[in-house]
Structure formats: C-alpha cells, structure tokens
N, C-alpha and C positions, 0 to 999 in steps of 0.2 A: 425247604418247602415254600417259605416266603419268596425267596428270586423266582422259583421255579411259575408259580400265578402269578408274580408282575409280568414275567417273559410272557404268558399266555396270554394277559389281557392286553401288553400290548403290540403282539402278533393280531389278537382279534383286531384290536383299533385298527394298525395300517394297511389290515385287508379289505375291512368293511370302508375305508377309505380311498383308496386309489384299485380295489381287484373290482368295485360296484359300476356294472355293465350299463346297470339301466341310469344313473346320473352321466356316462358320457355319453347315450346315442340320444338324450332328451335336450337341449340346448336350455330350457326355458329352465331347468331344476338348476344348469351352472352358472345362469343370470343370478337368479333366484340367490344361492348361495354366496356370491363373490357380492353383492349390491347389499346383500339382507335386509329383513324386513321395515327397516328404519325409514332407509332410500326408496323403497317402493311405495310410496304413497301418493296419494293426488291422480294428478294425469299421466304419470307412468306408471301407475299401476293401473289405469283404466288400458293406456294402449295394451298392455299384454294381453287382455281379452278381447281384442278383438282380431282375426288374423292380419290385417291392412298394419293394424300398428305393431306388429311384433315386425313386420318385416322392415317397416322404415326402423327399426335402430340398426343402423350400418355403424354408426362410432365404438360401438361396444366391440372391444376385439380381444378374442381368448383366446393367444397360442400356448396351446399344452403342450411343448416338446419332449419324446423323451429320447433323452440317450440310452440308444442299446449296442453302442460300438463304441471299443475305445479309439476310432480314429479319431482326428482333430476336426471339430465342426468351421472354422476360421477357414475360407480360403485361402490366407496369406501360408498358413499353415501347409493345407494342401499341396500351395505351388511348391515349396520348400521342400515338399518331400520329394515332388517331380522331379526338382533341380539334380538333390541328393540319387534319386534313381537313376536317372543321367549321369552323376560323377560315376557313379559304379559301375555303370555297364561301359563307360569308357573306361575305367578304372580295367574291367575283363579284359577289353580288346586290347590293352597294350600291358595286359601282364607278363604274357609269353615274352614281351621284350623287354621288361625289365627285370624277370628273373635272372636271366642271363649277364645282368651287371650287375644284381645285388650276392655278394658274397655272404654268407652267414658263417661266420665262424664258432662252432661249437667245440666247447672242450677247449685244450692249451695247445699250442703252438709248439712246434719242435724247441724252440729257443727255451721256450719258458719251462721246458720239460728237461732238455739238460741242463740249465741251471737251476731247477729244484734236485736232482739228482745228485748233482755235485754239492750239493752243500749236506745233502743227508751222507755223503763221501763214498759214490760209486759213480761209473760209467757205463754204459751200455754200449758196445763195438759191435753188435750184430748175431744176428744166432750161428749157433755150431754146425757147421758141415757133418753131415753125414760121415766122410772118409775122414775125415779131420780127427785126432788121438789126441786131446790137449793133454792127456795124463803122463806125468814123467815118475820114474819111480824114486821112492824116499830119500831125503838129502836131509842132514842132518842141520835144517837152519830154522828159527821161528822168526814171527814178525807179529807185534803187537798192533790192530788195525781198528779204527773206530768206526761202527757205521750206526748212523744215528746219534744214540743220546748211550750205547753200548760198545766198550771194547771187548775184544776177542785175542786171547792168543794163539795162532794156528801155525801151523808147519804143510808142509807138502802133502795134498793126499788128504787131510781134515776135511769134514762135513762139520758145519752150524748151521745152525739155527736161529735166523732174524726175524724182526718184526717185518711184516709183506713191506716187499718193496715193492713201488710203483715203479709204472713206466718199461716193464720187463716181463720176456715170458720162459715157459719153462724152454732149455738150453739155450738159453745167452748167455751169451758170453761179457763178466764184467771186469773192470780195473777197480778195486780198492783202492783209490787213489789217497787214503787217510792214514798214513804208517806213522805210526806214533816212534816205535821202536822195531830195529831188527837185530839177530843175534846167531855167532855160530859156536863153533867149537875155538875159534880165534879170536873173536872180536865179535864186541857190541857199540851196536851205535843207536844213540837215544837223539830225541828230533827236539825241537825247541820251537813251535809243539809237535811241529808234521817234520817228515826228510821228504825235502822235494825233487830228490831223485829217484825214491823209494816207491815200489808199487806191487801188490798183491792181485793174481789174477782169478778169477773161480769162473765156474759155472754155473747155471740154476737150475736146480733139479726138479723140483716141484713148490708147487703149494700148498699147503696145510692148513690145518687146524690145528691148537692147543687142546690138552685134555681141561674138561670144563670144571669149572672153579664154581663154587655155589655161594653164591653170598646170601648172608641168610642175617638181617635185622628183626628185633624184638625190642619193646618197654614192656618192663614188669607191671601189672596189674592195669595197662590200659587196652587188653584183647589188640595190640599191635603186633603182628609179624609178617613180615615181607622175604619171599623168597624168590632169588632171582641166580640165573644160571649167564657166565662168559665163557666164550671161547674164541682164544684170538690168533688173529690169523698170523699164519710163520710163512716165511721161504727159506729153502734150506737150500745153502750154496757149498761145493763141493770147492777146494783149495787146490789150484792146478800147478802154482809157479810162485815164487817166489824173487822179485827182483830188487837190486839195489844192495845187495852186500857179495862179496866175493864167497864163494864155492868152497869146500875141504878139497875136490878133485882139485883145482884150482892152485892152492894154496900147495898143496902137492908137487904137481907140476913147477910151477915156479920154484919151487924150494931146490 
C-alpha cells in the first residue's frame, strides 16, 4: 500500500508539473519561476508591470526542448546516417553481382564426408539399380566387421542392425571396409587389427527407430521424479558379399 501512494503522488507531482497548459502558453509565469521571487526585485520587478518593459528583456532565453523521437538531434549525426544510407543502397545495386562470386558453403563437403565415413568403417559406392540383383545365395563363410564403436559377425544374406549411419540413404550400396576377421569351413584369417584386402559389401534397407527405453530417476523423500522416454535411431544393412577369403566351391574345384 505504502509504494502504491508514493507511485500516486508522484505521478500527481510530474503531471501537475510538465502536463500544466496554462504555465507554458503564459511566458511571464516561466520568468517568474526560473528568476524566483529573490531576483525579482527592484527595477525588474517594476519593468514586468509595465508592457514596454516585459518586451525589452530579449537576454532572458528559455528553450524548452522536447524529444519525442529517438532520432539523433546532432547534425554530424544525421549526416552519418545519410552516408550509411548511401553505403546501402550502393551496397543493393551491386548485390546481384556479388552474389554470383560469394560461395556459401553449408553443410560438409564431399571430402570431409567420406572421410568421416571411413573412419566410422564404411563407404558409400552409389545407390542400387533397379535391374541390378546384388543378392548371391548362401556360402558358408563369416566375417567379423566393425562399424563404429560395434562388431558384428555376419555371413551372406544377414540383416543388422546399426546405430544411423550418416551420409546414406535407403538402397545404397556400402563396402564394410573394417574386417576384423574372416572364416570358412578351411581357414581362418584374423587381421592385426584390420585385413586390408578384406571387405564386406551390404545394402541399406531402411531407417528405424528403436523400441523406446523409459528412463525413469527418483530421491527418496525429496518429491523427485523424472520420467523420460529414448528411442534411437538404427539403419539396418542387409549382407550381400563377402570378400577376401577363398570360396568351399573354390576350394573344391582346385582340389
């Protein structure tokens, strides 16, 4: 209650102060006020009665300014903005020709795209043809393949399940280039860490979601619980090929 009458009386003060009509259209009330009664004595307090002497004080000068715009009152000011208006409307007319030389590169660069690709240990070769069959039918060989921070053991014809790969969409076609180990009914050969003649090819089928996981936080007796829901994103790559180890047809034939 106390703010609320100071607020009032001193709204009353600044209105009966600067909103009061009849102290600006009277000149002799702003003399009057700004000189007070001290200074008006003697012979200038006689000239104001009489009209001859109000009009000889020309020294006395009261400019009441107010600002009701936030432009800059300073000429220097003004021209400065002219100048600036100028740089910009020159600034329009030779836009058109300097868009045409300013490149804006958004996003990664192919470069920088297959070598994030390759270190998470795939490639991307382009998407699948329509006529195109990459699918061979079962051979009895596996290959141990790492992509990411994830191995996998797959054989021919396997479907997994990875964390979303960037940079690919659904049928592309990718190289596994990350073979830890391959294996058949003859021989195994383990990499030390990778076999760099060794390579895994798949497909990409689509994109997914994970079934959602509830993480669900509590403290006993301080009304804390927090309940939150993940679901994270898969691509799931189908196992077309297998290369880098000899065949059983293979080993057959030769035999």
């Amino acid at each position: 209650m106390a703010c609320r009458r100071c607020l009032a009386s001193l709204t009353r003060h600044f209105r009966s102060r600067f909103l009061s009509n009849a102290a600006l259209e009277n000149p002799q009330t702003l003399i009057f006020r700004a000189l007070g009664p001290r200074t008006l004595r003697g012979p200038l307090l006689n000239s104001f009665d009489s009209p001859a002497g109000f009009g000889g004080i020309d020294s006395l000068q009261f400019n009441i300014t107010r600002h009701l715009s936030s432009r800059p009152t300073n000429p220097s000011d003004e021209e400065e903005e002219d100048e600036e208006e100028g740089g910009e409307s020159c600034e329009e007319e030779g836009g058109e020709a300097q868009a045409s030389r300013c490149v804006v590169q958004r996003g990664k660069s192919e470069e920088e795209k297959i070598k994030e690709a390759s270190e998470i240990g795939y490639k991307v070769t382009g998407p699948l043809d329509p006529s195109e069959n990459p699918f061979k039918p079962y051979e009895p060989v596996f290959a141990v393949v790492q992509i990411g921070s994830h191995q996998f053991k797959v054989s021919n014809g396997d479907s997994i399940f990875t964390e979303r790969l960037k940079f690919c969409e659904v049928n592309d076609k990718l190289i596994l280039n990350r073979v830890l180990m391959l294996g058949s009914k003859t021989q195994t050969i383990i990499g030390r860490p990778v076999l760099p003649d060794a390579a895994v090819n798949a497909v990409v089928e689509e994109h997914a979601l994970d079934a959602k996981v509830i993480i669900f936080k509590k403290k006993r007796r301080k009304n804390y619980r927090r309940t939150k829901g993940h679901r994270q994103e898969l691509t799931k790559l189908r196992i077309t090929d297998i290369q880098g180890i000899g065949k059983s047809a293979n080993v057959a034939t030769n035999a």
